[in-house]
Every structure is written in structure tokens, then in C-alpha cells.
KOLMAR-519194 format. One line per field, with one value per residue (C-alpha): residue number from 1; chain; residue in one letter; x, y, z. Coordinates in Angstrom, 2 decimals, always signed. Layout:
% residues N
resi = c(NUM,...)
chain = c(A,...)
resn = c(a,...)
px = c(X,...)
py = c(Y,...)
pz = c(Z,...)
END
This chain:
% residues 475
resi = c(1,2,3,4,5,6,7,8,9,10,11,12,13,14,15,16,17,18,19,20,21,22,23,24,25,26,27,28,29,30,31,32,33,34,35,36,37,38,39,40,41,42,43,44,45,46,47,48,49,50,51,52,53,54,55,56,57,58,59,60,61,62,63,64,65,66,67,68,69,70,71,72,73,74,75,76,77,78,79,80,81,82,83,84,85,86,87,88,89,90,91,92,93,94,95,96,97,98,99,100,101,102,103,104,105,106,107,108,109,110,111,112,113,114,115,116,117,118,119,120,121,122,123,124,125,126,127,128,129,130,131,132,133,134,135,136,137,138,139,140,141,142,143,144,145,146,147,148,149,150,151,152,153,154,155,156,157,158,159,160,161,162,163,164,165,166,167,168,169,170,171,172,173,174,175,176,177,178,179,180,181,182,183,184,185,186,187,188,189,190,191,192,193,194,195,196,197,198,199,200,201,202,203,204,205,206,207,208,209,210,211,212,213,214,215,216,217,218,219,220,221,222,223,224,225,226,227,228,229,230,231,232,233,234,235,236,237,238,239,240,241,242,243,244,245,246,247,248,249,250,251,252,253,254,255,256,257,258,259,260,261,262,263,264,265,266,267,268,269,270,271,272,273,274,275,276,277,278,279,280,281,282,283,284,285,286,287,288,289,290,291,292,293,294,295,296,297,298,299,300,301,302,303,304,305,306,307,308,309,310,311,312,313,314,315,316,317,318,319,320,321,322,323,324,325,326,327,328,329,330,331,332,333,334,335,336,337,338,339,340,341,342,343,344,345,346,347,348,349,350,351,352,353,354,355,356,357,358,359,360,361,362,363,364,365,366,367,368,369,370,371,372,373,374,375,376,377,378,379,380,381,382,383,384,385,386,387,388,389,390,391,392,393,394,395,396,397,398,399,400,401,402,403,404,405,406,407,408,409,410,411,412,413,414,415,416,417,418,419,420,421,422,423,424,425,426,427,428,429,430,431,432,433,434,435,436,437,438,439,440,441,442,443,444,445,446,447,448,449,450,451,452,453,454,455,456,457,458,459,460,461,462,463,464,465,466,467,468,469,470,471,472,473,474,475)
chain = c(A,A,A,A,A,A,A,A,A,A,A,A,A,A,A,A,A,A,A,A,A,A,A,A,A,A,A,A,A,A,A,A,A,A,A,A,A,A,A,A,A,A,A,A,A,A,A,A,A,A,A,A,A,A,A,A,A,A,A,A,A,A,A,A,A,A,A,A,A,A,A,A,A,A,A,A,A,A,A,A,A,A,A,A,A,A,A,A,A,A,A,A,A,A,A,A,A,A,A,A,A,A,A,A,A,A,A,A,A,A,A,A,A,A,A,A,A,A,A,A,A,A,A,A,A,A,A,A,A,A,A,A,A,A,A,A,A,A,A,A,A,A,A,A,A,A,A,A,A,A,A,A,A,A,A,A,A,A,A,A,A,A,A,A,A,A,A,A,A,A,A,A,A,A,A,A,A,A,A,A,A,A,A,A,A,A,A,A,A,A,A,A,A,A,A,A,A,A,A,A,A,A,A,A,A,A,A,A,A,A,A,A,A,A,A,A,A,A,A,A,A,A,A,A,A,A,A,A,A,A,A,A,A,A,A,A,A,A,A,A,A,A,A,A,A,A,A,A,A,A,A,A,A,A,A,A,A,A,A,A,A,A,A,A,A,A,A,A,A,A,A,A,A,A,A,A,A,A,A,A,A,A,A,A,A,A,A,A,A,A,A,A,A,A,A,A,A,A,A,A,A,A,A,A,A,A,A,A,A,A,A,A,A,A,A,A,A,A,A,A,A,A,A,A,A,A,A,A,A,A,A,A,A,A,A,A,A,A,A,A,A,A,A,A,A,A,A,A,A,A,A,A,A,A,A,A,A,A,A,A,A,A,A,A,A,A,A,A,A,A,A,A,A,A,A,A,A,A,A,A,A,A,A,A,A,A,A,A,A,A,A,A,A,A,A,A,A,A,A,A,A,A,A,A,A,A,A,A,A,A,A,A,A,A,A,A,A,A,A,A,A,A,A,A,A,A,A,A,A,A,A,A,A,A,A,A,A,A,A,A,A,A,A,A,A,A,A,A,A,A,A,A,A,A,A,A,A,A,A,A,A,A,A,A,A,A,A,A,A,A,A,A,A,A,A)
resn = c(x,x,x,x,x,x,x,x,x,x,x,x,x,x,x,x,x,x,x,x,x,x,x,x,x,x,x,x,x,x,x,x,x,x,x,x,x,x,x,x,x,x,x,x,x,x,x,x,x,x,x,x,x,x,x,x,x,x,x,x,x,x,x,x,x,x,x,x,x,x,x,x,x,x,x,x,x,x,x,x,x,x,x,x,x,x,x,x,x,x,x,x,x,x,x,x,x,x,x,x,x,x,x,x,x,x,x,x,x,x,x,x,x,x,x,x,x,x,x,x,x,x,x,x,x,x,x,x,x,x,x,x,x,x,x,x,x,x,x,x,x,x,x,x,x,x,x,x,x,x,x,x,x,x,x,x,x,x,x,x,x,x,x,x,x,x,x,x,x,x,x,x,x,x,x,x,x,x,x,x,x,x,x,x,x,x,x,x,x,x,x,x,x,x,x,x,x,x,x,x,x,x,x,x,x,x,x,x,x,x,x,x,x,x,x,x,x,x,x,x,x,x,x,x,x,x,x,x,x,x,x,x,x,x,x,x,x,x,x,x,x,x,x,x,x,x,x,x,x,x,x,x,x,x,x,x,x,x,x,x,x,x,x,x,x,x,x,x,x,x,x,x,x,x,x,x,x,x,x,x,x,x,x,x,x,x,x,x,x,x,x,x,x,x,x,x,x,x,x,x,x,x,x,x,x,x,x,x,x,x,x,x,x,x,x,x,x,x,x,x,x,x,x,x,x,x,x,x,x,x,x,x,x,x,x,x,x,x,x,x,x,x,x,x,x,x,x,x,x,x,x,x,x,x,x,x,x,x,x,x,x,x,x,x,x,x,x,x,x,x,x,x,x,x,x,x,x,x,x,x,x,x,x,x,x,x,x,x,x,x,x,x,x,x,x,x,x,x,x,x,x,x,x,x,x,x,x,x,x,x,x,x,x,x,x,x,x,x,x,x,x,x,x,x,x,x,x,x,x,x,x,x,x,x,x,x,x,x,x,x,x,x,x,x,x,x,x,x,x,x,x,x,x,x,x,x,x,x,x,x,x,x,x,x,x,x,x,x,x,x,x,x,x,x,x)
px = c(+99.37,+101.45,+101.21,+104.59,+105.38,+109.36,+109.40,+112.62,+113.33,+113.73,+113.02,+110.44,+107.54,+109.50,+108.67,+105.13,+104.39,+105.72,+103.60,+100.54,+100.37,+101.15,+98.36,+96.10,+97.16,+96.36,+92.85,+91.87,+93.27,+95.80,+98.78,+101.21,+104.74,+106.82,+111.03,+112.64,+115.55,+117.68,+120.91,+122.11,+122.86,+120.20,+116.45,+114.75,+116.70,+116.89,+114.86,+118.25,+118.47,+122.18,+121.59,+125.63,+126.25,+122.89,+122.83,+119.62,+120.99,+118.29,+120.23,+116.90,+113.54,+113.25,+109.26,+106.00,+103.22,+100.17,+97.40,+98.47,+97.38,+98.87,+102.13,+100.70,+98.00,+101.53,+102.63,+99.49,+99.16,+102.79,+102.02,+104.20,+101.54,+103.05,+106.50,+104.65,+106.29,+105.17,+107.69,+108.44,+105.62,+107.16,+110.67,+109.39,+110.82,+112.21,+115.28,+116.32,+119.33,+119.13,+122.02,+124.30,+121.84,+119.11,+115.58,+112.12,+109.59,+106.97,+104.44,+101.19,+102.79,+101.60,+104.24,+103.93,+100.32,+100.63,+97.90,+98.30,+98.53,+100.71,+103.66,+103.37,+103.84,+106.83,+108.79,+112.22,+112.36,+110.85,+110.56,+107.54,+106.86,+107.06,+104.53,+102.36,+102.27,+101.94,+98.94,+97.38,+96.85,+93.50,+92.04,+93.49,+90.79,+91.74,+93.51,+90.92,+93.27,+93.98,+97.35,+100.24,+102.82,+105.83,+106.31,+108.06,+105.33,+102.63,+103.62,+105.07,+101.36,+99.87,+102.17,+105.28,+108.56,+109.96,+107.71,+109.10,+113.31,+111.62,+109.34,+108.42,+112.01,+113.39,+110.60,+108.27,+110.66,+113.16,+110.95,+111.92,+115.65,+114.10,+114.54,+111.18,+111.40,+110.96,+108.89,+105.02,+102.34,+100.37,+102.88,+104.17,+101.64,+98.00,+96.39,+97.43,+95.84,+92.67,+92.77,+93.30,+90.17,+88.02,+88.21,+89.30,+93.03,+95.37,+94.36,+90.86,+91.40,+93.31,+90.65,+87.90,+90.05,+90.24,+86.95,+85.94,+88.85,+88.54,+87.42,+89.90,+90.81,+89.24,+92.20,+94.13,+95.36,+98.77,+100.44,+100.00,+98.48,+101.53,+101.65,+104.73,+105.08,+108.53,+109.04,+111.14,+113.79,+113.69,+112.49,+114.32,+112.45,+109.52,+111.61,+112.74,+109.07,+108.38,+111.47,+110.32,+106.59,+107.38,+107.45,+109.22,+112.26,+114.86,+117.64,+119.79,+123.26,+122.04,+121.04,+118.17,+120.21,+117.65,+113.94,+111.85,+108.47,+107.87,+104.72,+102.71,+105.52,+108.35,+112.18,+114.10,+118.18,+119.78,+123.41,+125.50,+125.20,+123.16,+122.99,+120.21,+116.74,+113.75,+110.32,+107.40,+104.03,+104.11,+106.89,+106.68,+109.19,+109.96,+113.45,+114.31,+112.72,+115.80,+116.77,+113.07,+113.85,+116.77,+114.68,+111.80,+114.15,+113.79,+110.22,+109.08,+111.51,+108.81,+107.52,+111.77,+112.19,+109.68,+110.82,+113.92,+112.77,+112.54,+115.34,+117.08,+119.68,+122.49,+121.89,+123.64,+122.70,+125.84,+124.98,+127.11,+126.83,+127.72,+128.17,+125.85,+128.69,+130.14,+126.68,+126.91,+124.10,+123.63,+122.69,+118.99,+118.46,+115.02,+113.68,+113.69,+116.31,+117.33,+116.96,+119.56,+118.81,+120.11,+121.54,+123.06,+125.53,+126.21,+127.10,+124.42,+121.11,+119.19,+120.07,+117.58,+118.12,+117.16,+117.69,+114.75,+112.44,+111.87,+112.87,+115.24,+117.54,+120.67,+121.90,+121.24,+123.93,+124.76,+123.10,+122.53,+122.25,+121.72,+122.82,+121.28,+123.39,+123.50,+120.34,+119.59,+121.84,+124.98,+125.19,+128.98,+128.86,+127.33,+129.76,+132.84,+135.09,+133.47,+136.50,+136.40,+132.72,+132.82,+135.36,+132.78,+129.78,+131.28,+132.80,+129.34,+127.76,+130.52,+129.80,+126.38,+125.51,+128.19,+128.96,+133.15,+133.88,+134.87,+131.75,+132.41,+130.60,+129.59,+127.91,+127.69,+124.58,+125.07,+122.06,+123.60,+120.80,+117.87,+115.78,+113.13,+112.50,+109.00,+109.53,+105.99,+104.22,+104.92,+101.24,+100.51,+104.10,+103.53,+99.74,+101.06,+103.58,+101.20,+98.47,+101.87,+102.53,+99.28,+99.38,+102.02,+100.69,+102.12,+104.13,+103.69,+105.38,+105.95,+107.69,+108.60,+109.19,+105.63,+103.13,+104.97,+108.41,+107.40,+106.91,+103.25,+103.11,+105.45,+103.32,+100.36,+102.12,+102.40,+99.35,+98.03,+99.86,+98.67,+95.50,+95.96,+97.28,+95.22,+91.94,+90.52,+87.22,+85.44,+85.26)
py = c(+62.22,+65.44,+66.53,+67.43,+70.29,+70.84,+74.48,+74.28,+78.05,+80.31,+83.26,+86.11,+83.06,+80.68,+82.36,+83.19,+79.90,+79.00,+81.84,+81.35,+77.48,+77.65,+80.35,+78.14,+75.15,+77.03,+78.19,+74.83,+73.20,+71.11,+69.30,+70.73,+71.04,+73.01,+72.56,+75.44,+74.64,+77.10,+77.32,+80.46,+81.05,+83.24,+83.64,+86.06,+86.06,+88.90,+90.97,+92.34,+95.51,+96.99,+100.10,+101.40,+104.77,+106.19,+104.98,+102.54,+99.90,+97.76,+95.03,+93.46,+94.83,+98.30,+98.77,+97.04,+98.14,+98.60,+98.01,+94.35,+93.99,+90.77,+92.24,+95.40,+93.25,+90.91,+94.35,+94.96,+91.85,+91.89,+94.54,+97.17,+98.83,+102.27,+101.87,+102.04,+105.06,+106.13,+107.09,+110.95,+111.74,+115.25,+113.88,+111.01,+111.86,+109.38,+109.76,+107.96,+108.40,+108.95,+109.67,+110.39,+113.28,+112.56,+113.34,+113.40,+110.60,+113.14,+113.56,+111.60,+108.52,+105.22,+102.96,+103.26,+104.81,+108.66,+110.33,+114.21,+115.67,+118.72,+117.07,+114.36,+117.12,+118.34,+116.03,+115.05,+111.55,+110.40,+111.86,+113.38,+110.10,+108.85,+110.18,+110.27,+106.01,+106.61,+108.61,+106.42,+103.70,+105.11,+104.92,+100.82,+97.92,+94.94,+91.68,+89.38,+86.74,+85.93,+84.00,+85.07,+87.34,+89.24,+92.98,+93.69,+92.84,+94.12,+97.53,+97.77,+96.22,+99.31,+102.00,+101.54,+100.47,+103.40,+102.88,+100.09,+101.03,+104.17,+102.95,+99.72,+97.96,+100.08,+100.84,+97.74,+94.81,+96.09,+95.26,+91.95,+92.55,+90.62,+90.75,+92.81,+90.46,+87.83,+88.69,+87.36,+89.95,+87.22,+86.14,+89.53,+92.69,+91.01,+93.58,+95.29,+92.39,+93.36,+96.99,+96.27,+93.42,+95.41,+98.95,+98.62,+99.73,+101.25,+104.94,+104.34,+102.42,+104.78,+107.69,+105.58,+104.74,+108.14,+109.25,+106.09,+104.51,+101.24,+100.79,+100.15,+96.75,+95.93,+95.70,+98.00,+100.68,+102.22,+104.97,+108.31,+107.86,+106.21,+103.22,+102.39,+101.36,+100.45,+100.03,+103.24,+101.02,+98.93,+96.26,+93.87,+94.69,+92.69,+89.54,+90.10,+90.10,+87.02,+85.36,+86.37,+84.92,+82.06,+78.92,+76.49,+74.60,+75.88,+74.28,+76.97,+76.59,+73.23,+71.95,+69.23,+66.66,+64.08,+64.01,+60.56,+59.17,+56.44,+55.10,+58.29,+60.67,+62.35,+61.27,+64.77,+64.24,+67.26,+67.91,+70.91,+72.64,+69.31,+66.32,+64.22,+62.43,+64.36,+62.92,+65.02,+64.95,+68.30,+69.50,+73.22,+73.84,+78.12,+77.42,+78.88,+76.83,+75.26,+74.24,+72.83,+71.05,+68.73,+68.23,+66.60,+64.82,+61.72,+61.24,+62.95,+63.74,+65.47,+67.92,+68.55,+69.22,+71.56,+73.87,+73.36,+75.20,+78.69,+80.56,+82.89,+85.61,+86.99,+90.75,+92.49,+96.48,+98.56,+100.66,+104.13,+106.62,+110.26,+113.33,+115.82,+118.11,+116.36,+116.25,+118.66,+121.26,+119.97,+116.04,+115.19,+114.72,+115.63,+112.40,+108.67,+107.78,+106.79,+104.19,+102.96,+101.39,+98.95,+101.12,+103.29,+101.04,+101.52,+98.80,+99.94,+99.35,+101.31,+103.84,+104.53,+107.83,+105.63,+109.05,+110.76,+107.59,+107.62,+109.36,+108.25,+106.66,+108.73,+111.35,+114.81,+115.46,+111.97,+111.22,+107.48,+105.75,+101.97,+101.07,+97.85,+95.60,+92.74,+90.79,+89.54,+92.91,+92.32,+89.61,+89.23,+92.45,+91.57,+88.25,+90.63,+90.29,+93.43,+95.62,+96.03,+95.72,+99.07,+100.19,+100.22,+101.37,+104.50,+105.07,+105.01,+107.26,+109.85,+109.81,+109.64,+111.30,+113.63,+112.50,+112.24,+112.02,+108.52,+107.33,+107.48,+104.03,+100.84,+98.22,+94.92,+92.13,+89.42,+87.58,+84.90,+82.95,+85.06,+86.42,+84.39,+85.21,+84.87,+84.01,+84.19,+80.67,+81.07,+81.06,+78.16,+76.39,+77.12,+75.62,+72.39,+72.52,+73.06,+70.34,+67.68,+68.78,+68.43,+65.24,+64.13,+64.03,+66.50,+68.15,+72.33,+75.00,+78.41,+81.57,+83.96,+81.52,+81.33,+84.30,+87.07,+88.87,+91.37,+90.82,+91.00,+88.21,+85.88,+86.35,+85.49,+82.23,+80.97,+81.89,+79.59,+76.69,+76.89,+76.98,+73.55,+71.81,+73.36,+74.35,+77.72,+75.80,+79.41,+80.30)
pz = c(+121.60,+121.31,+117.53,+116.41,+114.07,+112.08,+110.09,+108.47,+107.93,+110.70,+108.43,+109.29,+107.28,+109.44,+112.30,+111.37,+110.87,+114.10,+115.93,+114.48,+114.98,+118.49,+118.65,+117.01,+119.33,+122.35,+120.91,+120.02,+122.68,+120.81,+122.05,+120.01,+119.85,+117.30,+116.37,+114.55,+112.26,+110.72,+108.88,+110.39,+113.88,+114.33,+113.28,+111.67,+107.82,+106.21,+108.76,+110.31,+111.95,+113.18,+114.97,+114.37,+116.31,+116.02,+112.18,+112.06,+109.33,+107.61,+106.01,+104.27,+103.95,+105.23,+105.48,+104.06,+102.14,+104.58,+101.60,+102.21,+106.21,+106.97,+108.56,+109.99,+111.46,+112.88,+114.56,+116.33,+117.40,+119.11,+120.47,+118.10,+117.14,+118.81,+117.53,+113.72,+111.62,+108.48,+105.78,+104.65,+102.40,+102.58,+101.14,+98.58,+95.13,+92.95,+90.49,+87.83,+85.93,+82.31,+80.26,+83.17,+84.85,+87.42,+87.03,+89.16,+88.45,+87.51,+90.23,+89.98,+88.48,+90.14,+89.32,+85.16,+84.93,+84.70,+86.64,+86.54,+83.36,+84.21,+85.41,+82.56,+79.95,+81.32,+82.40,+80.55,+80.83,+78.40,+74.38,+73.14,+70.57,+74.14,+75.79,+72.60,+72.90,+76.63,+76.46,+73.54,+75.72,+77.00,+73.80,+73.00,+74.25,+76.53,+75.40,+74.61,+76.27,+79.73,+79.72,+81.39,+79.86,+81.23,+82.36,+78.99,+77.44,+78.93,+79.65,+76.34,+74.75,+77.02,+76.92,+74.68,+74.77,+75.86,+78.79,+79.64,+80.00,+81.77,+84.32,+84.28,+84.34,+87.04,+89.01,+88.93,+87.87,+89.95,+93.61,+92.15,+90.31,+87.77,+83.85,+82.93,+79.35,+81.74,+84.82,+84.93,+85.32,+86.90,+89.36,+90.37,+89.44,+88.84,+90.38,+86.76,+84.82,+87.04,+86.07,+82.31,+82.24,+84.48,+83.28,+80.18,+80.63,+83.39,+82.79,+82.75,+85.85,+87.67,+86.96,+87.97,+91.02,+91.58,+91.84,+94.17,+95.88,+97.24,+100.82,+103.78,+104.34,+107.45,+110.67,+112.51,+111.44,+109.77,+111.32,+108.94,+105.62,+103.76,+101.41,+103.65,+107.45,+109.56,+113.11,+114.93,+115.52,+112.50,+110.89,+113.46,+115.96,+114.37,+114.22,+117.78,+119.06,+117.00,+118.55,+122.56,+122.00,+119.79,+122.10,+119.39,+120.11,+117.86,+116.60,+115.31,+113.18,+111.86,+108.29,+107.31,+105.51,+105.23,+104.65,+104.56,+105.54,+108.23,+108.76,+109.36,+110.33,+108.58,+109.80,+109.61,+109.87,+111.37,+110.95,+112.74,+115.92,+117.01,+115.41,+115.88,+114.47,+114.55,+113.97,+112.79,+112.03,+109.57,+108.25,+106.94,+104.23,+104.99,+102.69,+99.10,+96.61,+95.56,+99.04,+99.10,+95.66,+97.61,+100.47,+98.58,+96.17,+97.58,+98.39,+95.01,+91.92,+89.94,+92.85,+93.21,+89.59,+90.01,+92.68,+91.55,+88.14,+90.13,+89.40,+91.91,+92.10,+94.35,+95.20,+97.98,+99.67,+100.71,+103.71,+103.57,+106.23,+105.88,+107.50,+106.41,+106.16,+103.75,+101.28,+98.43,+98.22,+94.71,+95.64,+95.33,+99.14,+98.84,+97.89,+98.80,+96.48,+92.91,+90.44,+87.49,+84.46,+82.51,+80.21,+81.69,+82.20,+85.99,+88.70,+91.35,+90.73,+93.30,+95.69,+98.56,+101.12,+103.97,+106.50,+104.10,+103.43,+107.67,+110.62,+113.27,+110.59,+111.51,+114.28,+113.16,+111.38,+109.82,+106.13,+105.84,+101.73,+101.00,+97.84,+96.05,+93.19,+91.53,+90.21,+87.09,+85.66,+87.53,+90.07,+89.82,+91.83,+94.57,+95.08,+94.70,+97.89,+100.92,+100.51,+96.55,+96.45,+99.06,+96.39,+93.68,+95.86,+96.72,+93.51,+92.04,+94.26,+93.93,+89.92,+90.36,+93.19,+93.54,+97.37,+97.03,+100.53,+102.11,+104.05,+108.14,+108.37,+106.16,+106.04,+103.89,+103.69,+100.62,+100.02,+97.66,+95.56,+97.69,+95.40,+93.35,+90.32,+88.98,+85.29,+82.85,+83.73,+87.67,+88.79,+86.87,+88.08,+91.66,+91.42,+90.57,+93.23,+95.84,+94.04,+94.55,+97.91,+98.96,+98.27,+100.38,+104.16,+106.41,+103.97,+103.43,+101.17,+102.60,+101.83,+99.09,+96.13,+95.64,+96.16,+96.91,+97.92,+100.63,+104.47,+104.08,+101.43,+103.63,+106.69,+104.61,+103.43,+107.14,+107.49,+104.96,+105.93,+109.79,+108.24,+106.43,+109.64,+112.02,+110.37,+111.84,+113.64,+113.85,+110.09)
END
């Protein structure tokens, strides 16, 4: 009897999941069919690439981090191994704005631990009381403790408050546009919980780090020596590939409106571009949490309330495209972009100089920006109406950046409600999710809500629930 597999989701975890179970299908010889179902009208979410007139547009995720292998092991694997770029290590400062002029991230910083002494002293961003409580904290013990806390908290335990408005909010909390008073170490940065319980704190760690760095995860390897990795052509690309080997029957343009059990199979209703009954033996659940939340109301109200519980924002990036002509000599185009904090007040968030982070981003003589707002900060912005928002956008970057002539090309992607945000108690919230889900026969979580926000951490998520309906036989 044919097993029959529903991922609602046709993001990049939807298609993972989809992937990997047919892979595992064909291994173990197992009768397996798989339906896609997806809101939009086309896979892949937001792993969108528009390549505009030589200007290669990212309109979600621009790269991943290679220390995590699960989606540079997906590359290989497809067979994009050779279209792996690294990004500009020759062209990777960061700026931040503080009070209204832009200054380097001193080198040596990794993320909010300062590593070289040299450029610590001397940089301006942060007050000599400052970097007094910053360098203190290789002298304070552990916590005792091991509950969760948030980013605030922690780095400001560590290394000060002042720390924490300077690095830590813009640079680690914003990955995840979250509220820093509010994000959970455990949920988003445990490998810093590690460092502190292990070593002692984050300096120590980072010396000892230093002087014997951790081994090579095992798999293939990244192109240059990078933290970063993106495909020549874009991060589409990788969704494309998925797409061509994925098998699944996909109903695109359509909603799940109804989820029940019958007997020993779930009853899916699907409403849009077809409208029809689906039955399945598994259904993988690669939605927001929230969309999850309605999905699961009716066969369990507490596991709903639950996912329901995970907050989200709206954010949106603003693509601009330049010539270089029109770049003044005294912009910081030397780096990979620019960060804004809360208080300075601004409407933009972020500011990355996609055209320096990699190569073949724009023609020769064409600059190309992508400019980040709303979350947590400002999310009106990002639902203001394309022309006005553009209106701001550039507006911003003239003040900020100094770039006053009208952009030759833009670009808009809203992600309204897309971003999870992993509030102090997440871990411990998204362990009893899973404990209810399991549970309920057939029935899988998947995607960023839960363990992670980058393409790596997705990928691993499908991964994860192939391996709870088709058990890997060889481990």
C-alpha cells in the first residue's frame, strides 16, 4: 500500500522535506508518494532570486553560514557544488551609525567578544567606561544557573550595557529583528551559553578558541575560507534545483482549510487553484507557526495555543541599484554594509552592499544596496504602500549614506508576519510542542519557528522529520 506523504509549505524546509523523503523512499525501497501544497504560486518562499539587467536581486536570504553543513552539504548533493562563491573577505567591514556618523566594527570582533586588543583600544564606538566593563568580563566567573535569559541580559551580565545598544542589539539580535530585552540566548545564540559554562566566559573562550580551533565538520567542502557561501547566480538557484529533482505532486496557489483524522489517515481540505480531498498518512507542517496553530486547532487546542504563542513580525528589504558614477568617493563602499540602532532613530534597520559582500552582484559599473526595515523597531514601515516605502528607503540612504541620486532600479519583497521571534522560554516552549505533536500519529513540525532562522537550520528541520517517518535503517 502506497504510503502517502502532504508537506504543507512549499518553502526551501518544504522542499527539503520533500527531497529527502523521496530519497529515503527510493533507498529503502518504499512505496511512497509525496503532495506539495503551497499558498503562493510558486515554491521555494523566500529563496527568490531576480536577476534584473545584470543586477543579481536576493529578495530573502542572500548566503548561509558554512560552519552549519546541512545546506552546503544540500548544494553538493544537487550538484551546485561548482557554482559555490565565497563572500569578499577583502571588502567585509561593518558600520554602524552612531550619533549620525558611521564607524568600523573594530577588527577582531566576533559578534560582541573583542579579540585583538589594538583595534579595541581605538575604536570610537564605544566610551572608555565602555570598554573598561567590556574588558572586565574576563576576570567575572560563570552564572551558577542554567535557565534561559535574553540577549539583553546576557551580554549586558558579561559585558555591559553599553555593550549591548553597541553590538549585541544590532549585530546579534538583529539576524533575528528581534527585541534583544526579549530574545533567548538558548533559543537563538547557545553556542554563547557553551562558551560562558565551558571556559569560564566569552574572552576566555575565544582565546582558547584561538589557540586550538575546533575541527572541520566532516562533509564537503565551502568554496574559499569564508563563514559565508552563495550560489553565482543566487540563492534561487538552490530552490530551482530542489524544484527539478523533487518528484512530489504539487498543488500550488491553494490553502489547507481543513485538517482532521480518519481512522489512521489525516483528511486534508484544499481550497484554491484546486479544490479537492486529500488523504495522508504524514502530514509535515513546513508553515509559520501561527498558520500551524489553525491547522491543529481542531484535533488539539492546547498544541494550537502553543504555536500560536510564537510571535512574528513583518520586515521587508528594498533593493536599490546604482550607478557607480553616481557613488560619492566619501560612502563606505569598502565594506559589507551598515547597521542602525534603535536610537538613532532611523527607519532602516540594516543596509547590506550586496555588490561588495559577493561578486557577480552587478555589471561593472552598477553598485547594488539592500536595505532591511521593519521588525520589532518599526514594522509599520515595512507595510507602507511600495511607492512611499521607496520614498523613505532612498531618503535614508541619501542622509545616511550620502548616495542622493535616484536609484536606476528597485526592488520590493514584504514578508508580512515572517519572522519568528524567539522570546526567553522558546527552547523549553518548542520541546513541548514537539512532545504534543509526537503524540499525534503522522503529524510533524518543520521550519524556522523552532530551531533556527537560517537555510542551514531549515534544511536540518526536514531533515529531522524524514527521519521520524522514514527511519535512516543504516545508522
Amino acid at each position: 500500500m502506497t504510503r502517502r506523504v502532504a508537506i504543507v509549505g512549499a518553502g526551501i524546509t518544504g522542499l527539503s522535506a520533500a527531497y529527502y523523503v523521496e530519497k529515503r523512499a527510493r533507498e529503502q525501497a518504499v512505496d511512497l508518494s509525496v503532495t506539495l501544497i503551497e499558498a503562493a504560486p510558486r515554491g521555494g518562499g523566500k529563496v527568490i532570486t531576480d536577476d534584473v539587467r545584470g543586477f543579481v536581486i536576493e529578495g530573502g536570504p542572500d548566503s548561509f553560514v558554512t560552519d552549519k553543513p546541512w545546506a552546503l552539504a544540500l548544494c553538493h548533493e544537487l550538484g551546485l557544488g561548482e557554482h559555490l562563491i565565497p563572500c569578499n573577505t577583502h571588502h567585509n567591514k561593518v558600520y554602524l551609525l552612531r550619533k549620525g556618523r558611521l564607524h568600523a566594527y573594530p577588527e577582531g570582533f566576533r559578534l560582541t567578544i573583542p579579540t585583538r586588543l589594538g583595534p579595541f583600544i581605538r575604536t570610537r564606538l564605544i566610551s572608555w567606561p565602555g570598554k573598561c566593563r567590556m574588558a572586565a568580563e574576563y576576570f567575572l566567573p560563570a552564572r551558577p544557573r542554567d535557565e534561559d535569559e535574553s540577549l539583553g541580559s546576557f551580554i549586558g551580565r558579561r559585558f555591559g550595557r553599553e555593550a549591548v545598544e553597541i553590538f549585541g542589539g544590532p549585530l546579534m539580535a538583529g539576524i533575528y529583528v528581534s527585541d534583544p530585552d526579549r530574545l533567548s540566548m538558548r533559543g537563538a545564540f547557545p553556542t554563547f551559553l557553551d562558551m560562558e559554562r565551558n571556559h569560564g566566559g566569552l574572552i576566555r573562550a575565544a582565546r582558547a578558541m584561538k589557540r586550538k580551533p575546533p575541527p572541520r565538520r566532516a562533509g564537503p567542502a565551502p568554496a574559499g575560507n569564508a563563514i559565508f557561501n552563495t550560489l553565482r547566480d543566487g540563492m534561487g538557484r538552490l530552490a530551482a534545483a530542489l524544484e527539478e529533482r523533487v518528484a512530489a505532486t504539487r498543488y500550488y496557489g491553494c490553502t489547507v482549510d481543513g485538517l482532521s483524522r480518519s481512522g489512521s489517515r489525516w483528511q486534508l481540505s484544499i481550497s484554491g487553484a484546486r479544490t479537492e480531498a486529500l488523504e495522508a498518512d504524514d502530514v509535515v507542517l513546513a508553515t509559520p507557526a501561527h498558520r500551524a496553530a489553525v491547522l491543529v486547532s481542531a484535533c488539539d487546542a492546547e498544541l494550537a495555543g502553543l504555536l500560536g504563542g510564537i510571535r512574528f513580525v513583518s520586515t521587508a528589504t528594498v533593493s536599490l541599484a546604482f550607478l557607480r558614477e553616481d557613488v560619492p568617493a566619501g560612502c563606505p563602499a569598502d565594506g559589507f554594509g551598515v547597521l542602525l540602532p534603535a536610537r538613532e532613530n532611523r527607519k532602516v534597520i540594516a543596509c547590506t552592499y550586496s555588490s561588495n559582500k559577493f561578486k557577480h552582484r552587478a555589471p561593472h559599473d552598477g553598485v547594488l544596496l539592500r536595505v532591511f526595515v521593519g521588525g520589532y523597531r518599526q514594522e509599520a514601515v515595512a507595510e507602507l504602500p511600495e511607492a512611499e516605502l521607496v520614498e523613505v528607503v532612498c531618503r535614508e540612504v541619501a542622509e545616511v549614506l550620502g548616495i542622493h541620486a535616484p536609484p536606476i532600479l528597485t526592488r520590493v519583497y514584504r514578508w508580512p508576519k515572517g519572522n519568528p521571534q524567539y522570546d526567553v522560554g522558546h527552547v523549553e516552549r518548542v520541546e513541548r510542542m514537539e512532545a504534543m505533536a509526537a503524540r499525534i500519529p503522522g503529524l510533524h513540525l518543520a521550519g524556522s519557528s523552532y530551531h533556527g532562522v537560517g537555510l542551514p537550520d531549515c534544511i536540518k528541520s526536514a531533515l529531522r522529520v524524514v527521519d521520524r517517518i522514514l527511519p535512516d535503517t543504516a545508522i
